[in-house]
C-alpha positions, 0 to 999 in steps of 0.5 A: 500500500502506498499514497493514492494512486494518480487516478484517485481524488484528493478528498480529505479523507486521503488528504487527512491520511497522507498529512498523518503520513498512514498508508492506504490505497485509493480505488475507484470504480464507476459510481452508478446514478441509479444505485442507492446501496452504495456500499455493495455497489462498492464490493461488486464493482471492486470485486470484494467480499462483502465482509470486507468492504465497511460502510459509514453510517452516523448515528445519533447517540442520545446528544452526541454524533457518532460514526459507525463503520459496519461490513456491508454485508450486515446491518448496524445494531444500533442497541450495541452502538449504543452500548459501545458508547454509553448512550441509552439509545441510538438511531441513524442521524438525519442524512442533512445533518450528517452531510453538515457535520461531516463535509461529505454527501450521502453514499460518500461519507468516510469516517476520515477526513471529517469536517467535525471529528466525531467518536467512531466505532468500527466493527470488531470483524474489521480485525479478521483482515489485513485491510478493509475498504472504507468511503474515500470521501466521494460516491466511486472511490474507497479507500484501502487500509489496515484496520489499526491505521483506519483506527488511528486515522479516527481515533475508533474504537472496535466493538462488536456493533453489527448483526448480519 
């Protein structure tokens, strides 16, 4: 792995991490109009396991934003997310307000690079690989990177927060 490839964007998120000097690879692929499950869009069209490709969803945790990274191939358990952050309950934020407080639209949110740093919980299945693929900042481009710098790069944490 290395800095990202001349035919990647510059997003914040790969500006957050060359700056931070943590390795990563840029992939892109072509972004479909039609498509609305950005996350398996992604794996199909690199050609990835399901488990090995993690989504970005914001998550309103009693008062706080919260950043959850879950495989695509499951579904976020908002009751462990909650759990994991100490909060009493939680439910998916308002896209409106994910997309302000993060600087990134629906389907492009990375959980590098945000405009606000928001507590950030990955799934613990995250660890089972050498790398997993996160949003690079934009619909059709995701990011390659090792679970430990992806934790580093936003200060996550790992629990067991997604259910298949």
């Amino acid at each position: 792995m290395g800095a990202v490839s001349a035919a990647a964007p510059g997003t914040p998120a790969t500006v957050a991490l060359t700056t931070a000097g943590i390795p990563f690879t840029g992939h892109t692929y072509e972004h479909a109009d039609t498509a609305t499950n950005f996350g398996e869009e992604a794996a199909a069209l690199l050609g990835l396991d399901d488990d090995q490709v993690f989504k970005t969803l914001v998550v309103q945790a009693d008062a706080e934003l919260v950043v959850a990274v879950v495989p695509v191939s499951g579904r976020l358990d908002l009751k462990a997310l909650a759990a994991a952050v100490g909060a009493k309950k939680a439910a998916l934020a308002d896209p409106a307000l994910a997309q302000r407080r993060t600087g990134y639209i629906v389907g492009g949110i990375s959980p590098i690079g945000q405009k606000t740093a928001l507590t950030t919980v990955v799934d613990e299945t995250a660890e089972l690989y050498d790398t997993v693929f996160v949003s690079g900042g934009r619909r059709g481009f995701d990011i390659e990177i090792s679970p430990a710098d992806l934790a580093r790069a936003t200060g996550a944490t790992f629990a067991a927060i997604a259910r298949p």
